[in-house]
LUMTORLUM-212065 format. One record per residue (C-alpha): residue in three letters; x, y, z. Coordinates in steps of 0.05 Angstrom, whole numbers, plus 5000, padded with zeros to 4 digits. Layout:
ALA_X_Y_Z
...
! end
This chain:
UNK_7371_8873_5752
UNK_7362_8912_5692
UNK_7353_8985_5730
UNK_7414_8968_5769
UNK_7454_8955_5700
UNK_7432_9026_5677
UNK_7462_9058_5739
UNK_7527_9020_5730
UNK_7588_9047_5706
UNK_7614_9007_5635
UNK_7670_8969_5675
UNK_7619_8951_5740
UNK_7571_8911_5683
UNK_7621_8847_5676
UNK_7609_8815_5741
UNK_7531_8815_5736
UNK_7537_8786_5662
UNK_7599_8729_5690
UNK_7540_8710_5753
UNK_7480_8707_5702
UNK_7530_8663_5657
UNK_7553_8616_5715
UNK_7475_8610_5729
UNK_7475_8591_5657
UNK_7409_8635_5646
UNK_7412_8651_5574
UNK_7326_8690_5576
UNK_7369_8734_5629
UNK_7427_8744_5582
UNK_7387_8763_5533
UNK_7351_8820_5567
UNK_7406_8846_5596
UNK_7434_8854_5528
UNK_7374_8885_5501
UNK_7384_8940_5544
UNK_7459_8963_5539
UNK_7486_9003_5472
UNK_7549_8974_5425
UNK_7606_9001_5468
UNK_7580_8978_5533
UNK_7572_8902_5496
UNK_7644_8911_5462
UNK_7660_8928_5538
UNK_7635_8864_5566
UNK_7658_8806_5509
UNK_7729_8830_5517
UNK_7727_8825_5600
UNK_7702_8752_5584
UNK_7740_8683_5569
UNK_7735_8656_5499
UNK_7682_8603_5524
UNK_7639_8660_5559
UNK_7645_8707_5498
UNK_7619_8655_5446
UNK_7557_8651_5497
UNK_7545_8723_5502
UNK_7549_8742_5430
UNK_7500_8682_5406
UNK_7451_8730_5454
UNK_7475_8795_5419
UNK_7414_8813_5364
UNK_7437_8816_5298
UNK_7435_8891_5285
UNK_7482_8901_5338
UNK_7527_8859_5304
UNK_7566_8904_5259
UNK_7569_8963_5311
UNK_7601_8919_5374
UNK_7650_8885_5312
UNK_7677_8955_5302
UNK_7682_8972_5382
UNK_7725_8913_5404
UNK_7795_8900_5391
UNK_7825_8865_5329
UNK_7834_8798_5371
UNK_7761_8786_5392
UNK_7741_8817_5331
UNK_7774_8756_5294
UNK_7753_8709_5351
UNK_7684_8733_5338
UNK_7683_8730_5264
UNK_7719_8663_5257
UNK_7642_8625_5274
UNK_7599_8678_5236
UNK_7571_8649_5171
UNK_7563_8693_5114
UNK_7506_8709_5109
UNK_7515_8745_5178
UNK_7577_8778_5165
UNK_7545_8817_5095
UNK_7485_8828_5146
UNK_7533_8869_5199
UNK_7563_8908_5155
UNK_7493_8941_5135
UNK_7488_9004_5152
UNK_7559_9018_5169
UNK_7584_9088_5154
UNK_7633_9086_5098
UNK_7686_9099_5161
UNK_7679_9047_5195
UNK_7660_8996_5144
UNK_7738_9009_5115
UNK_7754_8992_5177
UNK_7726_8922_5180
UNK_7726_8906_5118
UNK_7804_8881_5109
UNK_7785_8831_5169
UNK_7733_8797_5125
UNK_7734_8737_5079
UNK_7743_8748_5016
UNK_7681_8715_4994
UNK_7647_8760_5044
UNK_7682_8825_5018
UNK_7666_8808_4950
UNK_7580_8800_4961
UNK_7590_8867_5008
UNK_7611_8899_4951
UNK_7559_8881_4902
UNK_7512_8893_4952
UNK_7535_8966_4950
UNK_7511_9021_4902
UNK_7558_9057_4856
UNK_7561_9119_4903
UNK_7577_9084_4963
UNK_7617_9037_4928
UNK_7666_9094_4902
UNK_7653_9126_4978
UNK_7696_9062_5004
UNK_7741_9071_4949
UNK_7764_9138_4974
UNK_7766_9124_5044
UNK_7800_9055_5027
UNK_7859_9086_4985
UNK_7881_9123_5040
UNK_7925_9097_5103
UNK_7877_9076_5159
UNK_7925_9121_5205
UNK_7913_9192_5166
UNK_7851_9240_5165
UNK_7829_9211_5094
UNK_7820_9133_5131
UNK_7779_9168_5196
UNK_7742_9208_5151
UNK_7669_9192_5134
UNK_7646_9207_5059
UNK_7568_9214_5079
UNK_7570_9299_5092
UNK_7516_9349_5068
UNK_7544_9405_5018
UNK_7518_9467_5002
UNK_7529_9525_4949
UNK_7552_9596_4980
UNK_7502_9632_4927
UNK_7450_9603_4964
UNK_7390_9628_5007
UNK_7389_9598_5074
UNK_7312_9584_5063
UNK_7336_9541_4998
UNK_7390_9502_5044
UNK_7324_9496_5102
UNK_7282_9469_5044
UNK_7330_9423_5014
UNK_7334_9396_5085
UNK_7276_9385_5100
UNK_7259_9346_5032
UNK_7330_9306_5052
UNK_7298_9278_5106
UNK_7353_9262_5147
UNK_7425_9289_5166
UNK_7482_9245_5190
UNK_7510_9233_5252
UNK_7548_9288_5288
UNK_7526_9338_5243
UNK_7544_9413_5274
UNK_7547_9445_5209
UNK_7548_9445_5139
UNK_7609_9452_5073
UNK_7603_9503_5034
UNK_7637_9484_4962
UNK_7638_9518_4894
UNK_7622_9482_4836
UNK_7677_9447_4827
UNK_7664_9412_4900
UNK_7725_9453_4925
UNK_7725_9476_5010
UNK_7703_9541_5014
UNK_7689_9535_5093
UNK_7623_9514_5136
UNK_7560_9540_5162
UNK_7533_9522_5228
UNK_7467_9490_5243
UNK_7452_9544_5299
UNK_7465_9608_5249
UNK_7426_9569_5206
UNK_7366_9570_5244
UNK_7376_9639_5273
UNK_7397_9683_5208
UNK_7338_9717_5169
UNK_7320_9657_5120
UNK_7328_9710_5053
UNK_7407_9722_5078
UNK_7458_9684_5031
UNK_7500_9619_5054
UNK_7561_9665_5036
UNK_7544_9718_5090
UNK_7541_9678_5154
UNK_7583_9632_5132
UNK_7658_9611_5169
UNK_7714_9616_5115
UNK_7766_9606_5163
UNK_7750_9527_5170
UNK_7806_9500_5130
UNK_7798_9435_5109
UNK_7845_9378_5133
UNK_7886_9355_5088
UNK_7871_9275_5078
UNK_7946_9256_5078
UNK_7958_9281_5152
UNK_7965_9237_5211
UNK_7917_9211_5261
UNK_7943_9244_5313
UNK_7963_9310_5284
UNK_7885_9315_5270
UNK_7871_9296_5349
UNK_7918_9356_5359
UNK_7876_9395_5313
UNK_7806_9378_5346
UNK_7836_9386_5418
UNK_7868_9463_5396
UNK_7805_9490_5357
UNK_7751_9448_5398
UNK_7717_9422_5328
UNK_7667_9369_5329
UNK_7671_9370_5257
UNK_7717_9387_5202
UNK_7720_9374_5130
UNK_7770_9333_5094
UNK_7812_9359_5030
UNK_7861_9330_4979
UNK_7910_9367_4949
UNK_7870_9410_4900
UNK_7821_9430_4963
UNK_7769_9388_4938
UNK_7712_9363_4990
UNK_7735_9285_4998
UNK_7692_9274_5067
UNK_7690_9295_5147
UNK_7715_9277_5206
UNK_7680_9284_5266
UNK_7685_9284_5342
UNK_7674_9207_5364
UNK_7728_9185_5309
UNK_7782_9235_5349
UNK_7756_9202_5406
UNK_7770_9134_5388
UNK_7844_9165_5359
UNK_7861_9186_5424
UNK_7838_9125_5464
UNK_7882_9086_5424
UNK_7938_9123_5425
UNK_7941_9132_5498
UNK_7931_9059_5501
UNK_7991_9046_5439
UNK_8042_9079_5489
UNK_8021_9047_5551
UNK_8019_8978_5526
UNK_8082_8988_5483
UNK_8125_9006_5541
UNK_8118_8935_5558
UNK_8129_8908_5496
UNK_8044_8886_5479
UNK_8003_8901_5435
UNK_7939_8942_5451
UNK_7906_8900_5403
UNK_7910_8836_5431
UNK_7855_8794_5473
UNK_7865_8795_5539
UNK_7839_8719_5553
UNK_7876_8699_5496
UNK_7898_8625_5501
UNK_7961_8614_5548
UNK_8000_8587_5490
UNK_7991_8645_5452
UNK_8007_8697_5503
UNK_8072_8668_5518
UNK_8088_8671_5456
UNK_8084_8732_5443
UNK_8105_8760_5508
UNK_8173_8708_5505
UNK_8194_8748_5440
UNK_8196_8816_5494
UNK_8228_8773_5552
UNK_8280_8753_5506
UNK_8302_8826_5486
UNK_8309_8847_5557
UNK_8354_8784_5569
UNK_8402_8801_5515
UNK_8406_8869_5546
UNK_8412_8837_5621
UNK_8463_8801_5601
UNK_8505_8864_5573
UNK_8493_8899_5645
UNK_8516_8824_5679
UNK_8582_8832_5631
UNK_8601_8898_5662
UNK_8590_8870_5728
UNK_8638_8815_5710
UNK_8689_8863_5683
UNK_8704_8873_5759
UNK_8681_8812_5799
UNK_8753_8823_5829
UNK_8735_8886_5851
UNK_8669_8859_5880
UNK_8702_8805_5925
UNK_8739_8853_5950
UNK_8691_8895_5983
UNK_8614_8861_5992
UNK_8596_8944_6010
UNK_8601_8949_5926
UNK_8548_8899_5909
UNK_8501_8920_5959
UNK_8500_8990_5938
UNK_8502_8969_5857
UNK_8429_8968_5857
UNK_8413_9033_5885
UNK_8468_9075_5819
UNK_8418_9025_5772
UNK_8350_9047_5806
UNK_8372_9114_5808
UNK_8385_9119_5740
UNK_8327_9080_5712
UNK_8279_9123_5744
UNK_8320_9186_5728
UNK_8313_9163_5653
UNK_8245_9138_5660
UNK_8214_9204_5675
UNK_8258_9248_5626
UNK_8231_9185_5567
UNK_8163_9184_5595
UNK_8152_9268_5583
UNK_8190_9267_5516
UNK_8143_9213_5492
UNK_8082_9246_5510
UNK_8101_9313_5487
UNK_8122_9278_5421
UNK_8056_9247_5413
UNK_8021_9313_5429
UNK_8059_9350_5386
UNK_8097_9392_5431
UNK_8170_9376_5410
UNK_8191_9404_5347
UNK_8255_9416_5320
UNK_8248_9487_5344
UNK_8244_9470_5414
UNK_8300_9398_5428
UNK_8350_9431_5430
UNK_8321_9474_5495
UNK_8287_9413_5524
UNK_8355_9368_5518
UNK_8386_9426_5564
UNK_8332_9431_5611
UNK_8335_9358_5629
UNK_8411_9348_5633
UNK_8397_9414_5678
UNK_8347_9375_5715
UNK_8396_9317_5724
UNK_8451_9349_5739
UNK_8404_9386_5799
UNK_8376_9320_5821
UNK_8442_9281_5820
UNK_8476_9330_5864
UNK_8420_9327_5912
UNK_8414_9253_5916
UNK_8491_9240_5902
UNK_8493_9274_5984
UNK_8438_9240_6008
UNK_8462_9170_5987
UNK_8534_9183_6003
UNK_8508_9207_6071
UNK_8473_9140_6077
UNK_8541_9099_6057
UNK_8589_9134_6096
UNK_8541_9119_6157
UNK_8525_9046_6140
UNK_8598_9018_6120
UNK_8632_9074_6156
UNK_8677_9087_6093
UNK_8688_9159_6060
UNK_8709_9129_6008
UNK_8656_9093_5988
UNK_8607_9159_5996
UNK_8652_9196_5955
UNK_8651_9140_5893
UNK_8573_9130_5900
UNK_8564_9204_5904
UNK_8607_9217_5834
UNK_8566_9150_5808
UNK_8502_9169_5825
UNK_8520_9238_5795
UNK_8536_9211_5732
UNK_8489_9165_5721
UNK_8431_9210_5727
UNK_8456_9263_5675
UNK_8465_9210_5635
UNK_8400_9182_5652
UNK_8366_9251_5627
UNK_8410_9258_5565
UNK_8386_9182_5540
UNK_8319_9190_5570
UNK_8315_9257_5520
UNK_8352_9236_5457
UNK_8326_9154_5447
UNK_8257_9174_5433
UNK_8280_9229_5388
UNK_8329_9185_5352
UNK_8286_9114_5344
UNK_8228_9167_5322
UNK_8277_9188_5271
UNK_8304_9121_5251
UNK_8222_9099_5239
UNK_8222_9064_5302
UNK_8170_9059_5357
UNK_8195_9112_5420
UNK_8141_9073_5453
UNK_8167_9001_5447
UNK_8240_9008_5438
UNK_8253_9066_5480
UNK_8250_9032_5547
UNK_8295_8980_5532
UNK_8348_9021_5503
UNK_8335_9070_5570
UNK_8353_9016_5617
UNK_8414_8980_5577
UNK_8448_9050_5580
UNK_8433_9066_5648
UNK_8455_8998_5676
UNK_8515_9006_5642
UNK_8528_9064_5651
UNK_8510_9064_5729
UNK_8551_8992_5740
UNK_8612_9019_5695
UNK_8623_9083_5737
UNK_8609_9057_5800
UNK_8654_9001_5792
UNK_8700_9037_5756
UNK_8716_9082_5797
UNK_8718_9032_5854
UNK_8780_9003_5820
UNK_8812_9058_5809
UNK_8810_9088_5885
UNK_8797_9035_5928
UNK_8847_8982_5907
! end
C-alpha cells in the first residue's frame, strides 16, 4: 500500500485513505500518514466528510499539526481547531516561521494566543509584531522576518565563517542582504558566487545592487507579478526608509497565486474559496441562497422586459423561440470580453495607459463577430419560419447585443474595480442583467416596431 501511495499523484491518495477508513483500520491510517508530507495531508482532510476528517487527524502526529493547519482552508482549519485542547494548539504553533504563524494566529483562542506569546522570546515576539501590523494581503504579511544579513565591507571568508558558526540557514535561502549599518537594503549576494569568488574578495564586489527591495505596503499580487517578471526565489522586504523588515520567498508566491486563481474562479459563482467543501447542508444553502437570490432580482428585471411586449409575443410564437438565442449570444459575447479583462487585471496587464485601446479592440471584436453571426442566424430564421422579416430584426438584435456585450464585458470589471468592488463576484451578474436586457429589449423592440 504504502509504495503505491508514493507513486500517486496528491488528488489519486483520497480514495485509498476513504477504503482504509470504511475498513475502519486506524494501525493502517496511521502508516499511511506517516509517510505523506503536510500538503498531501491538508490534501486529503479537505476531500473528506466532517466525520472522516475528525478520524484522520486524531492519526495525524502532533508535529504535523501546525504545518497541515496552515495548508488547509480557513473552514477545516476552524473545523479542526474547534476539538484541539490547548495545550495542542501552543504545541502546533512551535516552530512556525514568523509568516505563517501570523497567519494562524487570528484563528486562535485568545487564551491560546496569549500563552503563544509568552512562550515567545523578545526577538521573535517583535518579529510577529512586524509581520502582524501589516495587511495579510501585502508583501510585509507574506514576508518572513527570519533572513541572514551581511555587511558589504566584508570578506566573503568572514560571511563563510560566520556561517558556518550559525549553524543553520533558513528555508529557501538563494542568497544573502547586504545592509549598512543602519540595516538599510543595499542589495544581495548569492549563495553560488559565494562559494565560487576568491574567499579574500569583499561582499561589496560580487555583490547584486540592482535587487531592490519590495516595498512592504504593496499588494499580494503585484509581488506575484514581480516574482513571475524577474524569476526571484527570494527578495527582500523594505519600509519606507529602505530598511531590511524581512523576505519573501518562492513557496509564499506560490501559495499567492494558487489562491488567487482559485478567488476568481470561485467568485464567478458567487463562493468563497475558503469554504469546506463537505460543509453541513444547512450551511451551504445558506450561503449559496444569499447568490441565488441576487440572480433572481436580476431575472426578474430581464422577465419585466419580456413582459413589456407579451402582446407582441402572442402575436408571433417565431419571437419567443428565437429570444433565447439574442440572450446566449450576448452572454457569451460578454463572458469572454469579462473573462480576459479580469485576468489581465489580476496580472497586471491593464493600466490606465492601455483601456482605452483594449475598450476599442473589443467593441472591434464585437462588432466583427456580430456581423458574422447576425448572417448566420438570420440565415437560419429566414429558413426555419420562412419570414425576412424576422432575419432582418434578429440579425440587427444579434448585432447589437454583442457590441454591447463587449463594451459591458470591458468596462464592469473596470468600473466595480474602481468603485472597491470585487470584478470577480459582481461582474458576472451585472454582465448578464445588461445583456438580457439589452438582447430582449432590441429584439422585441424592434419586433414592435416592424412587424405589427
Amino acid at each position: 500500500m504504502s509504495d503505491n501511495i508514493e507513486k500517486e499523484q496528491p488528488q489519486d491518495l483520497v480514495t485509498p485513505f476513504v477504503r482504509v477508513l470504511e475498513e475502519d483500520n486506524t494501525v493502517q491510517l496511521a502508516n499511511m500518514l506517516e509517510e505523506l508530507y503536510p500538503a498531501e495531508i491538508a490534501h486529503i482532510l479537505e476531500s473528506l466528510t466532517p466525520q472522516q476528517r475528525e478520524t484522520v487527524w486524531q492519526q495525524v502526529e502532533a508535529d504535523k499539526h501546525g504545518e497541515v493547519l496552515i495548508l488547509v482552508n480557513d473552514a477545516v482549519r476552524e473545523n479542526l481547531m474547534r476539538d484541539m485542547h490547548t495545550h495542542e494548539l501552543v504545541a502546533a504553533t512551535e516552530g512556525l516561521d514568523t509568516d505563517d504563524l501570523a497567519d494562524i494566529l487570528p484563528d486562535l483562542p485568545d487564551a491560546v494566543i496569549s500563552e503563544v506569546l509568552q512562550a515567545m522570546d523578545e526577538q521573535d515576539r517583535k518579529r510577529l509584531e512586524a509581520v502582524l501590523s501589516y495587511d495579510v494581503d501585502t508583501a510585509g504579511g507574506l514576508m518572513n522576518t527570519d533572513t541572514i544579513t551581511v555587511r558589504a565591507d566584508v570578506s566573503l571568508d568572514v560571511v563563510l565563517r560566520y556561517l558556518r558558526r550559525h549553524g543553520e540557514v533558513p528555508a529557501m535561502t538563494d542568497s544573502l542582504i547586504v545592509v549598512d549599518r543602519d540595516d538599510k537594503c543595499l542589495g544581495t549576494i548569492a549563495l553560488t558566487d559565494l562559494l565560487i569568488h576568491n574567499p579574500d574578495e569583499k561582499v561589496a564586489d560580487i555583490m547584486n545592487g540592482e535587487i531592490e527591495g519590495i516595498q512592504a505596503t504593496m499588494s499580494a499580487r503585484d509581488v506575484a507579478n514581480l516574482f513571475e517578471h524577474r524569476d526571484l526565489v527570494s527578495a527582500p522586504v523594505v519600509n519606507e526608509e529602505n530598511r531590511l523588515l524581512g523576505r519573501i520567498t518562492i513557496d509564499d508566491v506560490v501559495d499567492v497565486i494558487r489562491e488567487e486563481a482559485e478567488h476568481s474562479l470561485m467568485r464567478m459563482a458567487g463562493l468563497n474559496e475558503e469554504d469546506d467543501m463537505f460543509a453541513p447542508v444547512m450551511k451551504s444553502t445558506r450561503r449559496r441562497s444569499i447568490w441565488l437570490g441576487i440572480n433572481l432580482i436580476t431575472a426578474i428585471i430581464a422577465s419585466l422586459v419580456i413582459g413589456m411586449f407579451d402582446a407582441t409575443i402572442e402575436k408571433l410564437v417565431a419571437l419567443a423561440v428565437l429570444m433565447p438565442i439574442v440572450a446566449s449570444m450576448g452572454g457569451i459575447a460578454g463572458s469572454q470580453t469579462l473573462t480576459l479583462v479580469i485576468r489581465g487585471m489580476a496580472l497586471g496587464n491593464i493600466k490606465q495607459s492601455n483601456i482605452q485601446r483594449l475598450i476599442i479592440k473589443e467593441v472591434l471584436v464585437g462588432i466583427m463577430n456580430g456581423m458574422i453571426w447576425a448572417l448566420v442566424i438570420a440565415a437560419v430564421a429566414i429558413f426555419w419560419f420562412d419570414n425576412l422579416n424576422i432575419g432582418i430584426i434578429i440579425a440587427s438584435a444579434i448585432l447589437i447585443t454583442l457590441i454591447v456585450a463587449a463594451l459591458a464585458g470591458a468596462v464592469i470589471p473596470l468600473v466595480l474595480y474602481k468603485v472597491g468592488a470585487d470584478p470577480a463576484l459582481a461582474g458576472g451578474v451585472i454582465l448578464t442583467t445588461v445583456t438580457d436586457v439589452i438582447g430582449f429589449l432590441t429584439f422585441l423592440g424592434l419586433a414592435t416596431l416592424f412587424l405589427f
